[in-house]
N, C-alpha and C positions, 0 to 999 in steps of 0.2 A: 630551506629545509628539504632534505630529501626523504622522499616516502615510495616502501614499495608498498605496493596496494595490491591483494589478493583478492580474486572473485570467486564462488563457487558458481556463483549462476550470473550469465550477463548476456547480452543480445549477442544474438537474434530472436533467441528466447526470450520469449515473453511473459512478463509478469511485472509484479509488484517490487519485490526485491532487486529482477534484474533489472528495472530501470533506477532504481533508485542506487543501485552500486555503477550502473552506467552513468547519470547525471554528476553523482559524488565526486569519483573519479575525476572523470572531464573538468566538472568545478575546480578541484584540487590540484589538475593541471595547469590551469590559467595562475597561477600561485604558488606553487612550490614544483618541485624536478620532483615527476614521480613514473614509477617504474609499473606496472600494470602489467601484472597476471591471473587472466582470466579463463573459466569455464565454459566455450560456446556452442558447445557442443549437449547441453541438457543434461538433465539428473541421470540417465543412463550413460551417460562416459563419467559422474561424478567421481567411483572409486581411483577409475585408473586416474584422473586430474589431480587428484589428490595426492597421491605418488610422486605424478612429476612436478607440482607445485612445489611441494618439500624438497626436491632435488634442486628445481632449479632455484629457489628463496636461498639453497643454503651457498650455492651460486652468487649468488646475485646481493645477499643481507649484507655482509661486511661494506658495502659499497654505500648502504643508506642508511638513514638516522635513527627512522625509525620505520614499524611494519604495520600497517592498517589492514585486521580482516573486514571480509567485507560481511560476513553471519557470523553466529556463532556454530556453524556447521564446520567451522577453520578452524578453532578452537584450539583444536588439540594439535596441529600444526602450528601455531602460534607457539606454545606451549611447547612443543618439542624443539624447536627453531631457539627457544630463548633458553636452552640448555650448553646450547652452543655459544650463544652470544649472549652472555648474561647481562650485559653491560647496556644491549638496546632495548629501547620501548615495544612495547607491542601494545598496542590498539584493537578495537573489535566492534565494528557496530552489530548492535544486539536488537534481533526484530521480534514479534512476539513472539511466533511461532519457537524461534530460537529456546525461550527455558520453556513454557508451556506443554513441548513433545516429551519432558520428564514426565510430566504428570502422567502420561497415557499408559495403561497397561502393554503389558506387552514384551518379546523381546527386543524389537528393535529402540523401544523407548527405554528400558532399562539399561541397555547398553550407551544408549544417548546419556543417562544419568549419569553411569560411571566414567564414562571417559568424557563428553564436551561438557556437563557443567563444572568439573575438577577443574578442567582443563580454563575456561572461561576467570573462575577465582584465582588461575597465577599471571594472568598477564595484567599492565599495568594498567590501563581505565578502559569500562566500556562503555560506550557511547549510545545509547537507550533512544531507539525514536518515537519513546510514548511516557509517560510517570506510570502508567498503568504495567507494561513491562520490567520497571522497576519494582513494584509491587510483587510481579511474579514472579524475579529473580531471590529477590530477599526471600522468598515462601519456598524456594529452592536451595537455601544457602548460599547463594551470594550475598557480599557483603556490602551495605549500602554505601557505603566509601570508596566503592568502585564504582559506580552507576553516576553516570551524569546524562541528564537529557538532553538530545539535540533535534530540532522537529525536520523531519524532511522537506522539502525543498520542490521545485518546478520551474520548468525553464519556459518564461513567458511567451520566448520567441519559438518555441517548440508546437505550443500550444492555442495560438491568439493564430486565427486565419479569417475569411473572408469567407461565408458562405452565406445561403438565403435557403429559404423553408422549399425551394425547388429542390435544392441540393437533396434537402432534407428526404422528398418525397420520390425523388429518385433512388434515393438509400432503400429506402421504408419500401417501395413500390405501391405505396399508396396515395390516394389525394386527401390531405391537410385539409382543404378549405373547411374553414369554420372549427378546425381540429384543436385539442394541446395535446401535448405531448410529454411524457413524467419518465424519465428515465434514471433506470437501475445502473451504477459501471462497476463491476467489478468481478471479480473470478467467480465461478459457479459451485460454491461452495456453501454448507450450511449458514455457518455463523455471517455470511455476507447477509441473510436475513431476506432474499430474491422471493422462497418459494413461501416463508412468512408472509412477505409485502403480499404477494398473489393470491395467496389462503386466505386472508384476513382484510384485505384493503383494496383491492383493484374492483372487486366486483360494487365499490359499495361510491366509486369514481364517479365524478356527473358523465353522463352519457357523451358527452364529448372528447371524452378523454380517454388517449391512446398509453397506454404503458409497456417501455422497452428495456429489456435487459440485457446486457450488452457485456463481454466480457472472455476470459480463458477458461475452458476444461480444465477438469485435472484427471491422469493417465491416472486407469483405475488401480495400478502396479503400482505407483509414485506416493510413499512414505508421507504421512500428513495429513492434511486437511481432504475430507473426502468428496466427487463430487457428488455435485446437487440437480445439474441438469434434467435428468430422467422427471426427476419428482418436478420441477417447474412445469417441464410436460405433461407431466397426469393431470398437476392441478387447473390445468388452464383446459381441459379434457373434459376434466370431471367437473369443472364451474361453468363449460360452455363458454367461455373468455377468448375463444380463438378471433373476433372480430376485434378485441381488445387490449388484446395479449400480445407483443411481437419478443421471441427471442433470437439474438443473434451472437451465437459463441463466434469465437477468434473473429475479431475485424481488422482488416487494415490499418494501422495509426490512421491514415488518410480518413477514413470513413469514422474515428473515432470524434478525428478533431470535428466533423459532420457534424456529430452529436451534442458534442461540449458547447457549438458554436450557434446551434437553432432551438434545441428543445426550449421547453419553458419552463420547465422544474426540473432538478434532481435529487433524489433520495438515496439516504444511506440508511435503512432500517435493519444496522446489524441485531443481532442477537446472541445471549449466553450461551455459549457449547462448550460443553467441559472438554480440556485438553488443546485447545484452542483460544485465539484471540486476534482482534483487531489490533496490529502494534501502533500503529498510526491511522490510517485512512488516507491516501494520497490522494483518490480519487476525488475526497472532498475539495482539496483548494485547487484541483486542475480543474474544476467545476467554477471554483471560484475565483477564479483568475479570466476566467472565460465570461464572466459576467454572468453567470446563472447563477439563480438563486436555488440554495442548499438548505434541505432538511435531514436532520440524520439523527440517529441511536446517541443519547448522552449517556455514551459504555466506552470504556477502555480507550485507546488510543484517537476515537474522534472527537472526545471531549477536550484534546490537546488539538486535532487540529480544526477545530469549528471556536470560534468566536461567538456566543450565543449574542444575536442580535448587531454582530459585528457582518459578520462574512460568511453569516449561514444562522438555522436555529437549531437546536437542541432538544428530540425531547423524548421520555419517558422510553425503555427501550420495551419491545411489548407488549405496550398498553394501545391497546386498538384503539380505545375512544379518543386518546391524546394522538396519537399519530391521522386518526381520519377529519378529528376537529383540527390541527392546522395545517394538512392539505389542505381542506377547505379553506381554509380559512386565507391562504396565501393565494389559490385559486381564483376567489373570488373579488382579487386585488386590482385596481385598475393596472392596464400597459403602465403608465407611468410610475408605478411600485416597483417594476422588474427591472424597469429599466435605469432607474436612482439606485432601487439597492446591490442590482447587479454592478454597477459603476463603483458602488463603496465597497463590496464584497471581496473587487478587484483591485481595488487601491490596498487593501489591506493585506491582500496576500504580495503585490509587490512591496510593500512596508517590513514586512514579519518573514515572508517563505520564497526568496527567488534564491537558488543554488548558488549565486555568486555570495551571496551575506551568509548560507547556511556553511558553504564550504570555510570562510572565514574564521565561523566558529570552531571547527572541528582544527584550522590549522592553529587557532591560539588555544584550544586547550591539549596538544600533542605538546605544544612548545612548553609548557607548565613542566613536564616532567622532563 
């Protein structure tokens, strides 16, 4: 099969999205002939990319089978594209943020109604990386006969390195001995639930315990999910948490893999924020592929990719008491807990989530239509 594959966002830029249309891709090259046109230039060259994508797709479409976007931030190129060629597929993975920016007031999100959810209802399947995003497309008008779930994916050999708690403390600048370490990964955004965890649960950590949040900005100009930064800062200000507290926005991949590969817990304690959501949670199974053991929000797209009791736990999003009883509770577990459940946490996501089996999916259900 031939696929051209369109990006709005993809490396060097960093994020959620843009690795996950960087890995897809890649995946979908080792498998089928695929053509790859991407944005790497950030959501400020977005407009003009979008211009030349539709120039050059309509270029380039007659040529392949069918068109995979890679948001629904493409939408309406997909859409425009299949006026021309009515005869080919067009595809669209759909992340949460994708229908949820309807909900927001506003103009820019009323213009996102009218034109990319229309635009999303005419092409032919989209491909949802959570059930919870399907949820919010059908509350949108999309039709559930377009939505098919496909969970995102991680490249083990990406992610599995070799490091030791030195590494770790030369990151940190701190010295470890006798330390744990409970780390946050992900964008510095509300609903990531960072300045929650730090408001409600760090101060309440046994004293030996270092909490890191670790992750991307977001430009305070850039359409979406707003940051959160500032406010992690006051709160670790105003709790006195500065011996307890480390944050570190933008890291190296290198210094990420640091992370994934020495802490002793990681946390995903998202939370409800209207107009937003969790489409997945990546950060959970590249935790858990890493051999850490994962606690996270059972909300929206991490209840797809956490296994309760499998390849992480689950619980209550929230709820202080639930969230501080099983850190503890997981805290207080011998070395040899972490070290058996982090080995099955792992086996499980090369079982269910490595990019070679997720792109598989994605090429037999293109082949359907």
């Amino acid at each position: 099969m031939k696929i051209l594959f369109i990006s709005h966002s993809y490396p060097p830029t960093l994020g959620g999205v843009e690795s996950q249309n960087f890995d897809l891709s890649k995946s979908l090259s080792d498998i089928a002939d695929v053509k790859i046109i991407a944005n790497k230039k950030g959501k400020v060259f977005l407009p003009l990319f979008v211009v030349l994508a539709t120039i050059q797709s309509l270029l380039n479409a007659k040529k392949y089978d069918v068109c995979l976007l890679g948001s629904g931030v493409l939408a309406p190129v997909g859409a425009f594209l299949k006026i021309f060629f009515p005869k080919k597929r067009f595809f669209c993975v759909v992340h949460g943020l994708d229908v949820t920016y309807a909900n927001r007031t506003g103009f820019l999100p009323t213009i996102y109604r009218l034109i990319n959810i229309n635009a999303l209802k005419r092409l032919n399947q989209l491909f949802m990386v959570g059930n919870a995003t399907i949820k919010e497309a059908v509350k949108v008008g999309v039709d559930h006969s377009l939505c098919t779930f496909i969970p995102n994916g991680v490249f083990k050999e990406k992610l599995i390195c070799e490091r030791t708690r030195k590494d770790l403390e030369k990151l940190l600048e701190r010295d470890l001995s006798n330390k744990r370490v409970v780390l946050r990964l992900g964008r510095f955004v509300p609903h990531k639930g960072t300045s929650w965890f730090l408001n409600n649960i760090v101060s309440k950590l046994p004293s030996d315990c270092i909490f890191v949040a670790a992750g991307s900005r977001v430009n305070k100009r850039t359409a979406g999910d707003k940051d959160d930064f500032r406010t992690c800062e006051e709160i670790i200000v105003e709790q006195k948490l500065e011996d307890r507290a480390i944050l570190l926005p933008s890291l190296p991949w290198e210094d990420v893999k640091t992370l994934l590969s020495t802490v002793d817990l990681v946390v995903s304690p998202n939370i409800k924020v209207p107009g937003t959501m969790e489409g997945f949670g990546i950060n959970v199974i590249e935790a858990a592929i890493c051999q850490r053991v994962v606690i996270a929000s059972n909300l929206e797209g991490l209840a797809d990719a956490v296994s309760d009791g499998k390849s992480g736990f689950l619980v209550e999003p929230e709820n202080v008491k639930a969230w501080e009883e099983k850190v503890f509770e997981i805290l207080e577990k011998e070395p040899s807990f972490f070290k058996n459940f982090g080995k099955q946490a792992s086996d499980h996501i090369k079982e269910h989530n490595t990019w070679g089996k997720i792109a598989k999916q994605y090429l037999a259900e293109m082949k359907k239509y």
